[in-house]
C-alpha positions in Angstrom: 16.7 18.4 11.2 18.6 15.8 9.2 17.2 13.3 11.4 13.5 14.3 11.6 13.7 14.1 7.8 15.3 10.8 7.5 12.2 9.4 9.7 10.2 11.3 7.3 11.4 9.8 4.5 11.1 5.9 6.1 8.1 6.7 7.5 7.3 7.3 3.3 9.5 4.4 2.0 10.1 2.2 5.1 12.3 -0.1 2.8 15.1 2.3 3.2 14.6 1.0 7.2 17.0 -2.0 5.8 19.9 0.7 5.3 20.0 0.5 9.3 18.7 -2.8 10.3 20.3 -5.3 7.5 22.0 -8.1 9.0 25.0 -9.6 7.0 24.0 -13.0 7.6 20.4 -12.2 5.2 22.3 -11.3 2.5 22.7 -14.8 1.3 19.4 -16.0 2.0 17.9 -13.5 0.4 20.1 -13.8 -3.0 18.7 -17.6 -2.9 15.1 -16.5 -1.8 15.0 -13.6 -4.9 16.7 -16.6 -7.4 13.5 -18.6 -6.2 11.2 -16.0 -7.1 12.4 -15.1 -10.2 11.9 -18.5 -11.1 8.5 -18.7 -10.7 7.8 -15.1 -12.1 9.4 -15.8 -15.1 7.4 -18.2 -16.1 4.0 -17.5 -14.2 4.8 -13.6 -15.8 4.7 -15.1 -19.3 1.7 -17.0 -18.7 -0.5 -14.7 -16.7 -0.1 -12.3 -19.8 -2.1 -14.9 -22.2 -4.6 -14.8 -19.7 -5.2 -11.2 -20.5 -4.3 -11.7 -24.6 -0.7 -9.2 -24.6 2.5 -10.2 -25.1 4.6 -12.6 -22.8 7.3 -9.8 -22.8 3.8 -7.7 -20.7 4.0 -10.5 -17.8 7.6 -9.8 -17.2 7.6 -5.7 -17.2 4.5 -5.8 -14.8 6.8 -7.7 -12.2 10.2 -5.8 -12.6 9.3 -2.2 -11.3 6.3 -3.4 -8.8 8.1 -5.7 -7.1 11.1 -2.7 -6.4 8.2 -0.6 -5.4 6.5 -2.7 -2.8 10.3 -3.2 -1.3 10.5 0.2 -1.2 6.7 1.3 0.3 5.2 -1.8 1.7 4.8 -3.4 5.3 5.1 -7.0 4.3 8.9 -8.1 4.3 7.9 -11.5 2.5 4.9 -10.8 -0.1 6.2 -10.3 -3.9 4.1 -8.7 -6.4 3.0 -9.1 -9.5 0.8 -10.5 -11.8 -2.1 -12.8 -10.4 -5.0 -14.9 -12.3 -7.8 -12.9 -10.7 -6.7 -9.6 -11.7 -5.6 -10.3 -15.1 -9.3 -11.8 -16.0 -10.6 -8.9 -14.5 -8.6 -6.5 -16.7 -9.4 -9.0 -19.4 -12.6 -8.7 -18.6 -13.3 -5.3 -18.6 -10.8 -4.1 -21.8 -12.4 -7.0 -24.2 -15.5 -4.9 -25.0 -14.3 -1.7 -25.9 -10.8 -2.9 -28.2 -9.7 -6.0 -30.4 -7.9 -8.5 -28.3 -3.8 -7.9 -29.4 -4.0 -4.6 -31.2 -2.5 -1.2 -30.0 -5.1 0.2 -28.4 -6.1 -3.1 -26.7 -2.4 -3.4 -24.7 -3.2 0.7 -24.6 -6.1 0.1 -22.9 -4.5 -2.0 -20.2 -2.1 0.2 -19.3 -4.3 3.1 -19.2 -6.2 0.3 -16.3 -2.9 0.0 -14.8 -2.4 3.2 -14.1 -6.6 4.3 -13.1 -6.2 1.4 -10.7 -3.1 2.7 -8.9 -4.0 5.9 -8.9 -7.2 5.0 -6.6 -5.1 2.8 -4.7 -3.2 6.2 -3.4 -6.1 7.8 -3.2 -7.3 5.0 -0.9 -4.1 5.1 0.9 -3.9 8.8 1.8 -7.6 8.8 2.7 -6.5 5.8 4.9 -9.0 3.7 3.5 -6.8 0.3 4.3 -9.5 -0.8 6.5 -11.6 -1.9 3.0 -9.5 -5.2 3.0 -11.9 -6.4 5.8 -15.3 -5.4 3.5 -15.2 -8.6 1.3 -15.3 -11.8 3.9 -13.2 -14.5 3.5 -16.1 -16.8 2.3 -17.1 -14.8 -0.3 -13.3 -13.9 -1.7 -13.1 -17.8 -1.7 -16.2 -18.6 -3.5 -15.1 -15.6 -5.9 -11.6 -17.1 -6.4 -13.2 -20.7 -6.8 -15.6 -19.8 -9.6 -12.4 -17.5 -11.1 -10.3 -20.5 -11.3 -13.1 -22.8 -12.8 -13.6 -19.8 -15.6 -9.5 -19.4 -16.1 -9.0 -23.2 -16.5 -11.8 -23.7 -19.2 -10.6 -21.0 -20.9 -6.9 -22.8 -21.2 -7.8 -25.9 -22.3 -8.3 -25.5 -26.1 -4.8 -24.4 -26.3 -3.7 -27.2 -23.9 -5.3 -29.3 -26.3 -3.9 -27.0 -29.6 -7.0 -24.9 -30.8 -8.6 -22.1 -30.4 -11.8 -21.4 -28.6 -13.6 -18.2 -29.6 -17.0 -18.2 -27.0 -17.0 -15.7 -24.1 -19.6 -17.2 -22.0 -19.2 -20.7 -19.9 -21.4 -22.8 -21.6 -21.2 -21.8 -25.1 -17.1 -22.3 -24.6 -17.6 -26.0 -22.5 -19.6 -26.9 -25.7 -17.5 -25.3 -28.1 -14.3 -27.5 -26.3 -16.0 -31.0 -26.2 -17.3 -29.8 -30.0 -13.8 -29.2 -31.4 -12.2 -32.0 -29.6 -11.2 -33.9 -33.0 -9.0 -30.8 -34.1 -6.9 -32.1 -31.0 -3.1 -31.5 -32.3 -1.8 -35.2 -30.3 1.6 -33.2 -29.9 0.6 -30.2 -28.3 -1.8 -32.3 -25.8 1.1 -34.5 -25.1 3.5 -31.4 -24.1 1.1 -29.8 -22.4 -0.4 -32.5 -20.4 3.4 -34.2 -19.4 4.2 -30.4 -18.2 1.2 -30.2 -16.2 2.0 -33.8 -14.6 5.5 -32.6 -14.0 4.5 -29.6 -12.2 2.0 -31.5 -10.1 4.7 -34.0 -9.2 7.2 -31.5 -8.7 4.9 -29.5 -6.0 3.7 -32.5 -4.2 7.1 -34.3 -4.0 10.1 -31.4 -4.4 7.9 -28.7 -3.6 10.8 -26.2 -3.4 12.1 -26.6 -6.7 10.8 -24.2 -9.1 8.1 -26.4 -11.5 7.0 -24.1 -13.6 10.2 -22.7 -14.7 11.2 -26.4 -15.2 8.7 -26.8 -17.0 9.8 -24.4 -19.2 13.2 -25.6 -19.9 11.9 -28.9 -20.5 9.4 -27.8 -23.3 11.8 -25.4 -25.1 14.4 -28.3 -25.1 11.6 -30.3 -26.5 11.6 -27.6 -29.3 15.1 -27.5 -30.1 15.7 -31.0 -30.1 12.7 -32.1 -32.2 11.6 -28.9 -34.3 8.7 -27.3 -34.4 7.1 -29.2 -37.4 4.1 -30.7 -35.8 2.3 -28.0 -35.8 3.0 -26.5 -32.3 2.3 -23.0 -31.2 5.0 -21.6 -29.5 5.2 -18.0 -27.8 7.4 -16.6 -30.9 9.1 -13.5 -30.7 9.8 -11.2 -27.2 11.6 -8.3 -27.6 15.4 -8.0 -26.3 15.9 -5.3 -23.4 13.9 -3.3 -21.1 10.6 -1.2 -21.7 10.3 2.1 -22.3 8.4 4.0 -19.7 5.8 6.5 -20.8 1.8 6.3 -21.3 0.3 5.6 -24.3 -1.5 7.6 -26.1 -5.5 6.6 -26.3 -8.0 7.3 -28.5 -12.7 7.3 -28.0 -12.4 6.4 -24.6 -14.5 7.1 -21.5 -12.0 7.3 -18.8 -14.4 7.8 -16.1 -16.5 4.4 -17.0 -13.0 3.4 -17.4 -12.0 4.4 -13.7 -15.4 3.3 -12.5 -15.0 -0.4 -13.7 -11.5 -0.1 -12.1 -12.5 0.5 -9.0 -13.7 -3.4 -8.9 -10.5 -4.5 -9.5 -8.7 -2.4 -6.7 -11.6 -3.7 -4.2 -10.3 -7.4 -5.5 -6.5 -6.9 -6.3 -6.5 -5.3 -2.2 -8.2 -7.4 -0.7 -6.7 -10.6 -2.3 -3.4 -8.7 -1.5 -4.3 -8.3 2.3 -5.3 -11.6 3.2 -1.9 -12.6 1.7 -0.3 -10.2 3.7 -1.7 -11.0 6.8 -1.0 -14.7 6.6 2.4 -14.1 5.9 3.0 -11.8 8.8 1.5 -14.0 11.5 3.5 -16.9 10.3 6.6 -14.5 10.8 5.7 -12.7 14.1 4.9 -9.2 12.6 2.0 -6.9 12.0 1.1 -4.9 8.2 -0.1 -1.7 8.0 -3.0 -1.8 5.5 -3.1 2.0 4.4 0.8 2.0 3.6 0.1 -1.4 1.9 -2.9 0.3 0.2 -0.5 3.3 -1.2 2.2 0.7 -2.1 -0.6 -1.1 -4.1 -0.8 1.9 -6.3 2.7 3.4 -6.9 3.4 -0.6 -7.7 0.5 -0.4 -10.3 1.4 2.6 -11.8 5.3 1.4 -11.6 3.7 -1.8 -13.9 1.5 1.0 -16.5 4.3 3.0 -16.7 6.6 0.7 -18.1 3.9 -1.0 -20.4 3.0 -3.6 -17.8 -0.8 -4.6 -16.5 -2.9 -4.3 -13.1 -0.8 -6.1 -10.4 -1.7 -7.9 -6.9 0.1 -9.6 -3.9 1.0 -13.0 -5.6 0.5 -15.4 -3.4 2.2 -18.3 -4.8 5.5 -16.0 -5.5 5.2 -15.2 -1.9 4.9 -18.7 -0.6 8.1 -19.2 -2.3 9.7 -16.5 -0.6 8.9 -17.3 2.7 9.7 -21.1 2.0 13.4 -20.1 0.4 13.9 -18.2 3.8 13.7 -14.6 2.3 14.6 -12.4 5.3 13.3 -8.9 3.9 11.7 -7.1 0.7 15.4 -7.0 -0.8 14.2 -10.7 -2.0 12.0 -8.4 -4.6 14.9 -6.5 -5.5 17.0 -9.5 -6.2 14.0 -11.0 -8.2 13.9 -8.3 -10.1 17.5 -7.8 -11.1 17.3 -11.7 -12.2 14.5 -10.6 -14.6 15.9 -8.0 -16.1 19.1 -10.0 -16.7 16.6 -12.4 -18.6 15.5 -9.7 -20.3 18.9 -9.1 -21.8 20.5 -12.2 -22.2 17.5 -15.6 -22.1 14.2 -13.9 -24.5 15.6 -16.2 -27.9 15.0 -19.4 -25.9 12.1 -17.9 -24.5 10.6 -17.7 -28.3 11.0 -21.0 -28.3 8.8 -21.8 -25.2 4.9 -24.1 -26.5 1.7 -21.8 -25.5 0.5 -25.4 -24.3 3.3 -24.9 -21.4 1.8 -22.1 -20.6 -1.7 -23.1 -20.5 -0.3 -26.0 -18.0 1.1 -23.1 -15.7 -1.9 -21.5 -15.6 -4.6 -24.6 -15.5 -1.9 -25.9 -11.9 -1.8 -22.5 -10.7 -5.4 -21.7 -10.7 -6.0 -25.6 -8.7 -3.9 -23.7 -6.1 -7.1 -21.0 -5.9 -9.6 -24.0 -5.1 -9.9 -23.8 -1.0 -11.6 -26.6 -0.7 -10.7 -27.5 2.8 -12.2 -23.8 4.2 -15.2 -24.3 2.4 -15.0 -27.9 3.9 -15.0 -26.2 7.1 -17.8 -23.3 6.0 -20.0 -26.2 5.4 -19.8 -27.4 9.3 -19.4 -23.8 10.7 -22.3 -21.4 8.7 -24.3 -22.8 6.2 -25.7 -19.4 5.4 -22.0 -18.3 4.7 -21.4 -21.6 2.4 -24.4 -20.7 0.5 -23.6 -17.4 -0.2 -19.7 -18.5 -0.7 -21.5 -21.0 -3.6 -23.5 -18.3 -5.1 -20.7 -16.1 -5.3 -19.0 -18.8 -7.2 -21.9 -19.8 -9.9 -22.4 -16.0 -10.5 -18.5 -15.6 -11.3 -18.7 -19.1 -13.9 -22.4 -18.3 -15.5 -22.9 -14.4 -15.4 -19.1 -13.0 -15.7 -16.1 -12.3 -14.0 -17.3 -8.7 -13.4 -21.2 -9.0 -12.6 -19.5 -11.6 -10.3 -17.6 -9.4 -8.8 -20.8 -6.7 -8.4 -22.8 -9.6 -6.4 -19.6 -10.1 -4.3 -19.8 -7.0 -3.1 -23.8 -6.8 -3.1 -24.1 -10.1 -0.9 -21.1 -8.5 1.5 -23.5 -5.2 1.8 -26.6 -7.5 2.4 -24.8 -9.2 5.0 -23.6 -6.6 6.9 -27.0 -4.6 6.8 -28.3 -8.2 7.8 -26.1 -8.3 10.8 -25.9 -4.9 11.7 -30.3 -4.6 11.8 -30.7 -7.4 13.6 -28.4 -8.1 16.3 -28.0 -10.2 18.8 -30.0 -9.8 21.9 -29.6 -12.5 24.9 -31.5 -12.8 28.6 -29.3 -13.2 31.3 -29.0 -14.8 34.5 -26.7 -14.6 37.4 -24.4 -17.6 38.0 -24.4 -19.4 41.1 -22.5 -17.9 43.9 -21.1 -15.1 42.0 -22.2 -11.8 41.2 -21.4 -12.0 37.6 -24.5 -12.7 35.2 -24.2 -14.6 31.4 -26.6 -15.4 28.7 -29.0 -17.9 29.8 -28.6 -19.8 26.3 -25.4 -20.5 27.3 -25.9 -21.1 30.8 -28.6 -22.5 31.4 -28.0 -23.3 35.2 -27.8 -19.0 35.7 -30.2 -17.8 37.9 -33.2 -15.5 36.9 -35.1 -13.5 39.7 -38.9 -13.2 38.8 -40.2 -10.4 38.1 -36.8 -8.9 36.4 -35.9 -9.3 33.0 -31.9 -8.6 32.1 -31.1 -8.7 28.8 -27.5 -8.1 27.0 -27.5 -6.3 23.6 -24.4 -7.3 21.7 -24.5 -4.0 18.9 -24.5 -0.3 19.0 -28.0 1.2 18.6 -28.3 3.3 15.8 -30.9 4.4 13.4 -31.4 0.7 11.6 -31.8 -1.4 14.0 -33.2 1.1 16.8 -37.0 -0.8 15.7 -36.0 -3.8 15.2 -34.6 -3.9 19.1 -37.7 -2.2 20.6 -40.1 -4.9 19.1 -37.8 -7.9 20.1 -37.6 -6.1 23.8 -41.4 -5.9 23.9 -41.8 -9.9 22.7 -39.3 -10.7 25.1 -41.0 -9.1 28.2 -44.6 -10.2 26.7 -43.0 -13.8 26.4 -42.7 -13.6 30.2 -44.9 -16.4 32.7 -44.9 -13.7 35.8 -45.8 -9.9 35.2 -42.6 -8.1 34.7 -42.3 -4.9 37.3 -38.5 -4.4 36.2 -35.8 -4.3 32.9 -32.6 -3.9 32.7 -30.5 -3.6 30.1 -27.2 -4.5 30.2 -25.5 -1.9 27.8 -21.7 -2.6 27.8 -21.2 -3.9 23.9 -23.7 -0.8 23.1 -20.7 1.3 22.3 -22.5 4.1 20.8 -26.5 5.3 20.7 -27.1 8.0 17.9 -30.6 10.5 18.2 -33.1 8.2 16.8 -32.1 5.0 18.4 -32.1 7.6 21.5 -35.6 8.5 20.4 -37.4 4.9 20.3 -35.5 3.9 23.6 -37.5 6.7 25.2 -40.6 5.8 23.5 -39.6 2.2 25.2 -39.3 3.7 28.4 -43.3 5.2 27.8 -44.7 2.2 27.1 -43.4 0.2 29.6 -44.2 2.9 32.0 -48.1 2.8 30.7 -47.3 -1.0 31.5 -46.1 0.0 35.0 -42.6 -2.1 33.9 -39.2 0.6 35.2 -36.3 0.6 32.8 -33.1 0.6 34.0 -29.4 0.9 32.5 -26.1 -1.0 33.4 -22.6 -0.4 32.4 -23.7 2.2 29.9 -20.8 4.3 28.7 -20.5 7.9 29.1 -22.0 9.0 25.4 -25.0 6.2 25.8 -26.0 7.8 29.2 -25.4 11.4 28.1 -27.6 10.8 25.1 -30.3 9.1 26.9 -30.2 11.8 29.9 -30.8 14.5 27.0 -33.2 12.9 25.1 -35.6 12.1 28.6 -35.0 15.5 30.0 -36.3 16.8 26.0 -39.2 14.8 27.4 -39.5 15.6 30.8 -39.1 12.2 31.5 -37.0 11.1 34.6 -33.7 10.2 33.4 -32.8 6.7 32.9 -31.1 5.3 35.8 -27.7 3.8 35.0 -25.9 1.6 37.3 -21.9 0.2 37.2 -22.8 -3.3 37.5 -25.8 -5.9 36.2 -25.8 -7.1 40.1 -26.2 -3.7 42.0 -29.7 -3.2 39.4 -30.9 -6.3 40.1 -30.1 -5.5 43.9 -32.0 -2.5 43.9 -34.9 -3.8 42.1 -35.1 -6.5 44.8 -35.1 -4.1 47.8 -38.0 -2.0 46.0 -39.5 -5.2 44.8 -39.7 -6.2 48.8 
């Protein structure tokens, strides 16, 4: 019993697996690997919570717990979580409307997301909903996360360049920028702009050394050397110690909108997460499992509400550092965390110190690294309908709105799919020379076609949506014919399930073509397409369609009547 419920409780928090399996010789790769980490979150944490208008201490308390909770729940023994750029403009986003940008019930507000999106992240999980990290394509998260980071970067440069800009929408704050450009504080520009060189050097040259957070040190020595009396910004005060966990209390709110408009960000925080995750596990010779991921997702995001933090994700560039530093398992979180929490403590008075223009240099070099320009390179030569829609996916994210961006993300991954799933592919094929074995003729053009018999490959199940679109393109294809056709057959092995009305128009197919004195025949059919069909003909008291193991015993027998 004791050991049915210890595999019980790892199969819950798979983590505690570690207790078993550690090996000595991780321990100190993963000390280095969590030091690495904490680096980076420190100051990408701090950042990432101007993006969303809270206080830098906000950053920090969303990594601490979250990244001890994915240890604990997740698959991935290398992705880190916590705060991400696409995610904290969508909170941004969606809190902005409804409270005043630093007030009470503003940093309320995004706890209260926090938690909603956690919540149906579990949900998700339980009702093993993983599989939703495949609904949003690659080429539409990348034209999403390429408009993102053209929205997050013109929204950092006033303060890179020491004012304030006040416009919401694209244009009206790319006008208000070039309009205010003689308020430019020549100090602040010059911090700002040296730390984002440094960090781009830094990457490109020393790519393991930790830019941001030297960065950092080199702007709050700047401080303390020189004095703040150049009229510098700096982050000001972050409280000493660790939050206090609880939920705040909130007042006029409509909790399900509230939960409605989260749902966009779990569909984007996942799916970012996942593609993460799977990239990370191939490189390292494992596999994820999405719906445990999916559940870790949410007790991580209620971990970051609970102790006054904001909606998390799978950070990608935290993770890359992991898996660079040789982190050998999730205790790289746990070390990550304890080295925040120690900064907590002992490091916030020189963090008060630290210029918002740093910041804005974090966040301008870390949203460069969401620009994929060589896959859309490569979307360009590959689909150009899947570039275009990338590119509109992108334009609506930078002109219409983070949000409505995210609504026609989803809306051109639903038009796609009905796209592909209506009209699929349907190919004539041929048997190749000296072999029994027939292809699609567009591909081999040298097959060999018998006249007189049309064989033709459908490469989708046949269901209720496309059942009219197949039965028109079977008619044009048999019409398109030079010599009459006596006999069809369809080859039905990628048809891996037929439901009643797609059952129904294949038997009005096998009428007309009867009228037209043209036999249908099956091949390779599986057991519920043949069932189906047998049913719906003997409804009819129509013979049953014949179906035969093999493409080349049909055409066989169609030869020997034919003759």
């Amino acid at each position: 019993m004791n050991h049915s419920f210890s595999e019980k409780l790892i199969s819950i928090f798979p983590g505690l697996n570690l207790t078993k399996t550690y090996k000595k010789e991780y321990l100190v790769k993963d000390i280095f690997a969590g030091l690495s980490v904490a680096a980076i979150v420190l100051p990408i944490g701090i950042a990432y919570s101007a993006i969303i208008g809270l206080p830098p201490q906000a950053g920090l308390y969303s990594s601490i717990l979250p990244m001890i909770a994915y240890a604990l729940m997740g698959s991935s023994r290398q992705l880190i979580m916590g705060p991400d750029s696409a995610t904290c403009l969508l909170v941004a986003t969606m809190v902005a409307p409804l409270a005043a940008a630093g007030s009470d019930q503003y940093y309320a507000l995004c706890i209260m997301v926090a938690l909603m999106v956690g919540g149906l992240c579990i949900v998700g999980g339980l009702f093993k909903m993983g599989m939703i990290a495949n609904f949003l394509s690659k080429p539409i998260l990348t034209g999403y996360l390429n408009g993102l980071a053209i929205s997050i970067i013109l929204g950092q440069m006033g303060k890179l360049f020491g004012y304030d800009l006040v416009s919401k929408e694209f244009f009206e704050t790319l006008f208000e920028f070039f309009s205010k450009l003689e308020l430019t504080n020549t100090y602040t520009l010059m911090i700002g702009g040296g730390s984002f060189i440094i960090i781009l050097l830094l990457k490109k040259f020393t790519p393991r050394l930790p830019a941001p957070l030297i960065s950092v040190i080199i702007g709050i020595a700047i401080i303390m050397i020189f004095k703040d009396d150049k009229g510098i910004v700096l982050v000001g005060d972050i409280p000493s110690g660790l939050p206090t966990l609880g939920i705040p209390k909130i007042e006029n709110v409509n909790f399900l909108k509230l939960a409605y408009e989260s749902s966009g960000i779990v569909l984007i925080s996942f799916c970012s997460m996942m593609l993460t995750n799977k990239s990370f596990a191939s490189r390292n010779g494992y596999t994820i499992n999405p719906n445990k991921d999916f559940i870790a997702l949410g007790v991580a995001d209620v971990m970051s509400g609970l102790s006054h933090g904001f909606a998390i994700s799978g950070a990608d560039s935290r993770t890359a550092v992991n898996n660079a530093s040789g982190g050998k398992t999730q205790l790289v979180s746990v070390f990550a965390a304890i080295a925040i929490v120690l900064c907590l403590l002992f490091l916030t008075g020189f963090l008060s110190l630290l210029p918002v223009t740093v910041l804005s240099a974090i966040i301008i070099s870390a949203c460069l690294g969401l620009f994929d320009v060589e896959y859309s390179r490569k979307l360009l030569k590959l689909s150009k309908v899947e570039f275009f829609i990338s590119i509109i996916t992108s334009v609506s994210v930078i002109v219409i709105g983070v949000m409505p961006g995210v609504l026609i993300a989803i809306g051109l991954s639903l038009m796609r799919l009905i796209r592909l799933a209506s009209h699929p592919r349907i190919f004539i094929q041929g048997e190749l020379k000296g072999s029994s074995i027939y292809q699609n003729i567009d591909d081999n053009p040298e097959a060999i076609r018998i006249p007189g018999i049309v064989v033709f490959k459908i490469e989708s199940a046949m269901l209720f949506f496309n059942s009219d679109y197949l039965k028109s393109h079977i008619l044009e294809m048999i019409d398109n014919e030079s010599e009459k056709v006596k006999f069809v057959i369809m080859n039905a092995v990628s048809v891996n399930m037929i439901d009643v009305t797609a059952a129904d128009t294949l038997e009005h197919l096998v009428k007309e073509l009867k009228a037209k004195g043209i036999k249908l025949m099956l091949a390779r059919a599986n057991s519920q397409f043949e069932n189906m069909t047998t049913r719906i003909c003997a409804f009819e008291n129509l013979p049953p369609v014949k179906n035969y193991n093999s493409v080349y015993d049909a055409v066989q027998d169609c030869v020997q009547v034919k003759s």
